[in-house]
N, C-alpha and C positions, 0 to 999 in steps of 0.2 A: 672271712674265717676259713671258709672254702679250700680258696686260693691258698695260703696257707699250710695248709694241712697238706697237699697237693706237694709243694714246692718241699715240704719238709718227708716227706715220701720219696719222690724223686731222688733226694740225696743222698737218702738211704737206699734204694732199690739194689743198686750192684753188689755194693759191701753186702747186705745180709744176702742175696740170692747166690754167693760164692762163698760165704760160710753153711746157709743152708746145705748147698751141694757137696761140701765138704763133711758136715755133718752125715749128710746122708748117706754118704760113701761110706763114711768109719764106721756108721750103724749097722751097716749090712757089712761088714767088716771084709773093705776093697782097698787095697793097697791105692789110697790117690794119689798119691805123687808118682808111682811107677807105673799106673793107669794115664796119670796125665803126661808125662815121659812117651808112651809108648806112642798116645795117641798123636804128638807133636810128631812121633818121625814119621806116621802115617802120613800127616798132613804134609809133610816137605816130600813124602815119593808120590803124593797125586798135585802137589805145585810142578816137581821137574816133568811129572808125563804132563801135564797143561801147556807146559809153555810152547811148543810150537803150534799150537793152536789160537794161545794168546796173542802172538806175535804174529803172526799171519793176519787175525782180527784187527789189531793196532795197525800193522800195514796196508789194510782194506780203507779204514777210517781214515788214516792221512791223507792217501789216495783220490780217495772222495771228496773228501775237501781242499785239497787244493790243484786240483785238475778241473776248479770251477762247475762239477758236475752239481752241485747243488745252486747255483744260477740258472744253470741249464732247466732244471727240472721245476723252478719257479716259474723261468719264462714259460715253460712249456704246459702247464697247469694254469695258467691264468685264464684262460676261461672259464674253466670250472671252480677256479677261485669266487670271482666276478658273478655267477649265476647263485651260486651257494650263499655269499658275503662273507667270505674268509679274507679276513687280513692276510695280505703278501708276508708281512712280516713274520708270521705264524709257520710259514713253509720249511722252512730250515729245522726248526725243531720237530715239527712232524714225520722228517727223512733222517734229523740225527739220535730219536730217541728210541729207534729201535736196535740203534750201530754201538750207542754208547751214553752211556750215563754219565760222565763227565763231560763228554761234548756237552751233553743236552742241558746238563748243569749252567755251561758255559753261556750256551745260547741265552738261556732262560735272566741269566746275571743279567747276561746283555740286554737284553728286552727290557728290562726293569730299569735297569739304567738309561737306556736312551728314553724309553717314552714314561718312565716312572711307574712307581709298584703298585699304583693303584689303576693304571691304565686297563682297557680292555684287553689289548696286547700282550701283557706282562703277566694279568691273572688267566688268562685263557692258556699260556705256554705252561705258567704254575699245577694249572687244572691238567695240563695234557702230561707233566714230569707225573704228578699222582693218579692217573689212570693209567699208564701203558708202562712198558716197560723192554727191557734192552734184549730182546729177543735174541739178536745175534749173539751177543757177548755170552748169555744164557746157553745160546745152543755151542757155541765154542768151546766154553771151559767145560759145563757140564756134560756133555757127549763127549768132549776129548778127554776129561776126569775118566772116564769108564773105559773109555776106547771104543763109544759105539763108529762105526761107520757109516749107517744107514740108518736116517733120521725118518723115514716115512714122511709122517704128515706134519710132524714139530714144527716145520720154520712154515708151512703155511696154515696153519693152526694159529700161530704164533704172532703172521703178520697178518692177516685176518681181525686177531684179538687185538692187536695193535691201530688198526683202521678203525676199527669201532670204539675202540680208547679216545682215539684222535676226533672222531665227529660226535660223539656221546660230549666230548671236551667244550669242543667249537660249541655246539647246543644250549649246555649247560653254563658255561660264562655267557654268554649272550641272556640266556634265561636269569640268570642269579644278578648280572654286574652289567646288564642292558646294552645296547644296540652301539 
C-alpha cells in the first residue's frame, strides 16, 4: 500500500511543484512569465561566460584518458592497492569521478557489466558515484560562472573530500556486501 502511495506521489511531484510555484508568484502578484523570461537569458549569459572553462575541462578529460595516464596511475598505485585490498578494478573510477560525472557514470555501467551488479566491484564503484563528487567540473563551471580566478583552498578541500569519499566507499561495500 506503501509502495503505492509513493509511486502515485512521485507522478504528481513536478506537475503540482510548478503550478505551486506559479501559484505563488501570481499571489505575491510577480509577473511569471516575464520573471521566467528574464531569468532564462540570465542563464544563457552565465552558459556563454562558462564555456571556455567547460571546454578546457572536457579537453583535460580526454587527455587523460586516452594518453593512458589512467593505467599509468593503476600500475603505479598497486601496492597500496594490494596492502589496503582494493580492487585494481575500482582505480579508474576513483581518478574519473572527480574529472567527470559521465565518465564516472561510464565506468561504473562498465563495472556492472563486466563483473555484474551485484559484484563487489560494481556496488563498491556505485557506493564511490554516491559519495564523492566531480570536483573539477564543479570548480570549472562554478568559479568560471562568477569569474573567480583564485580558488584558495576549493580544489584541495575538494579532493581531500573526494579521498575520503573514495575509502569511506571502499570500507563501507566491503562492510555492507563482504570481502
Amino acid at each position: 500500500m506503501l509502495l503505492k502511495i509513493i509511486d502515485l506521489l512521485s507522478k504528481f511531484a513536478i506537475p503540482f511543484m510548478i503550478v505551486g510555484i506559479i501559484s505563488f508568484g501570481i499571489s505575491k502578484k510577480i509577473k511569471v512569465y516575464e520573471s521566467f523570461i528574464e531569468g532564462a537569458k540570465g542563464g544563457f549569459t552565465t552558459a556563454i561566460r562558462i564555456i571556455p572553462s567547460f571546454v578546457a575541462m572536457l579537453v583535460a578529460i580526454g587527455v587523460f584518458r586516452a594518453s593512458g595516464a589512467m593505467d599509468l596511475f593503476t600500475k603505479a598505485f598497486s601496492p597500496i592497492l594490494e596492502v589496503f585490498h582494493i580492487p585494481r578494478e575500482v582505480v579508474p573510477m576513483i581518478f574519473m569521478r572527480p574529472l567527470s560525472g559521465s565518465g564516472a557514470q561510464g565506468i561504473m555501467s562498465e563495472l556492472g557489466t563486466t563483473y555484474g551488479p551485484d559484484s563487489l566491484v560494481a556496488r563498491m564503484s556505485a557506493v564511490m558515484m554516491g559519495s564523492s563528487e566531480t570536483t573539477l567540473y564543479i570548480l570549472a563551471v562554478y568559479f568560471g560562472s562568477v569569474s573567480i580566478k583564485k580558488q584558495r583552498h576549493a580544489l584541495w578541500a575538494g579532493l581531500i573530500a573526494d579521498a575520503v569519499g573514495a575509502i569511506s566507499a571502499i570500507y563501507i561495500s566491503r562492510l555492507f556486501f563482504g570481502a
